[in-house]
Structures are given as C-alpha cells and as structure tokens.
N, C-alpha and C positions, 0 to 999 in steps of 0.2 A: 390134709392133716394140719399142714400150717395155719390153715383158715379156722380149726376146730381151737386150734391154740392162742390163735388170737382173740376171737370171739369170746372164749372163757377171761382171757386176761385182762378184757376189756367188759365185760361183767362185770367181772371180780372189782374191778377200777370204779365202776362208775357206783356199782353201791358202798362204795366207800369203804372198802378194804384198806385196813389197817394193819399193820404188825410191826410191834414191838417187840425188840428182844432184850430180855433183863439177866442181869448177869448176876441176881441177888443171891449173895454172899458165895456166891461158886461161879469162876469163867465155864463149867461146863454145862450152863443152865442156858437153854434158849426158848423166851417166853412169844405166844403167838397168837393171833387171831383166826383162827382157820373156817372160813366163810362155807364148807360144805360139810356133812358126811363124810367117813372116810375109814378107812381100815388101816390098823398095824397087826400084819398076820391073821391069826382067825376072827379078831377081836375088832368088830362096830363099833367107831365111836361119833357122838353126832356133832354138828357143828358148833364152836364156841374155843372158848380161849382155855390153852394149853401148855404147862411149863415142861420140856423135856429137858429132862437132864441126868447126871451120872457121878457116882459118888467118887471121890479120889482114887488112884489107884486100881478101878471096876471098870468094865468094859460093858455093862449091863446099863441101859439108860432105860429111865424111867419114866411114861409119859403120864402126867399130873394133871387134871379138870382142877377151873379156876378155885375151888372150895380146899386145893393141894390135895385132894384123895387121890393115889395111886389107881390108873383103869387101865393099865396092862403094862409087863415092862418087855426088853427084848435085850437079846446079844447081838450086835451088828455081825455081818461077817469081818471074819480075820484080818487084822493090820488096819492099819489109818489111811486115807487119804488126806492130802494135803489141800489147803484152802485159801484159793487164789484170790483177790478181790478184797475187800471194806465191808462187804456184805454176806451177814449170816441168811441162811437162807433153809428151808424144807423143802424137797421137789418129790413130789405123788407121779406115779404113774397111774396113769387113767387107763380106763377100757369100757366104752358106754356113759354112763352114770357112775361109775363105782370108782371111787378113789381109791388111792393105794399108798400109803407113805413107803417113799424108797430110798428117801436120803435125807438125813443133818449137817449140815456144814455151820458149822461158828466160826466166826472168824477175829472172836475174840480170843481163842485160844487156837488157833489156824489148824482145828481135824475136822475130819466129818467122819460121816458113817454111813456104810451101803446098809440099807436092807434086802436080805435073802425073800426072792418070791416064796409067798405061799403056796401050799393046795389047788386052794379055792383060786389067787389069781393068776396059776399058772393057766385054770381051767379057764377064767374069762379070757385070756390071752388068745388062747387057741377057738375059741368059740367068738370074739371079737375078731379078730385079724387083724386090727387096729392098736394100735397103742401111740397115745400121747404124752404127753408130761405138761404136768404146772410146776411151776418154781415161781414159790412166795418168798419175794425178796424183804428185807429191812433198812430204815436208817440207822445211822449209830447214833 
C-alpha cells in the first residue's frame, strides 16, 4: 500500500504538480491544481484547477472550476478539525482509479473538513479491499 502511495506521489511530482492556495478576498478559500479525476460524493469532476471555499458564518463549502462556476457544493460532517502544520492541504481517498475528496485543511484559517463517504465509494471500498490516500500539499 505504501508503495501505491509513493508511486502516485512521485507521479504526481515529476509531472510537475503544482498547487497553490489563494486566500482571495476570504481565508476560507483554498485554490488548487488537482492533476486527476476525482469525485465529491456523487459528483465527477475532471482534472484542473479548483477554488473551494465557504461563505462566512456557512458550513457549506463550495467547489469552483477555474472559469469560478459552481460544480457541486457539500456540508462537511459536524464540528471542525483543527489544523496542524503551515500547510493547507486536500487528501482523496483512493480505491483503484477513482479518487475521492475526503478532506480540506487550510491552514490559513487552521479548520479543515472531513468528507462523509458516499454510496458509490462506500461500494468501491468494499469491492476494492484496498484503500489509499493522496494528500496534495502547498507552499505558502
């Protein structure tokens, strides 16, 4: 498993994976490059650059395609986690091919947010046996 995880990380590395996080005009905005395919709940979306983020006082975060169109928003589960480190970061859980967004951390404004499985990837779970994680990190 560990081997699946560095193999992608170092992918991800050599084609020159980037991510930025922009903090324009709201600390709760994390802007990103995300080099595959990927799901938030039932919702495909393909690879490219993505600003999530969450309006004041709302618990609903928004994930944004670079043209800022809205393509699907979500409620984290209940309560904040707290966020350790300099580094905002997205970590997917994987199963096969299929990415899965499972967490935001900013650590601009030090919360993150768990994503509640789906459906669909409770069923890749049990039909994988496997599960990994990526976590795209950033500079500040």
């Amino acid at each position: 498993m560990k081997n699946v995880t560095t193999k992608l990380l170092q992918v991800a590395a050599l084609a020159g994976l980037t991510m930025t996080f922009g903090w324009a005009g709201a600390p709760n905005a994390v802007k990103a490059d995300i080099p595959f395919a990927f799901n938030v709940g039932k919702t495909s979306l393909p690879a490219g650059e993505y600003t999530l983020a969450s309006n004041p006082g709302s618990r609903i975060i928004y994930v944004q395609d670079a043209s800022g169109a809205t393509r699907v928003s979500f409620m984290p589960m209940a309560g904040n986690a707290s966020v350790s480190g300099d580094a905002s970061k997205l970590v997917f859980r994987v199963y096969g091919t299929k990415h899965y967004l499972g967490g935001v951390w900013n650590a601009a404004s030090r919360t993150g947010a768990m994503l509640l499985k789906s459906a669909g990837e409770r069923e890749m779970e049990i039909t994988s046996k496997r599960e990994t994680r990526v976590v795209l990190l950033a500079e500040k």
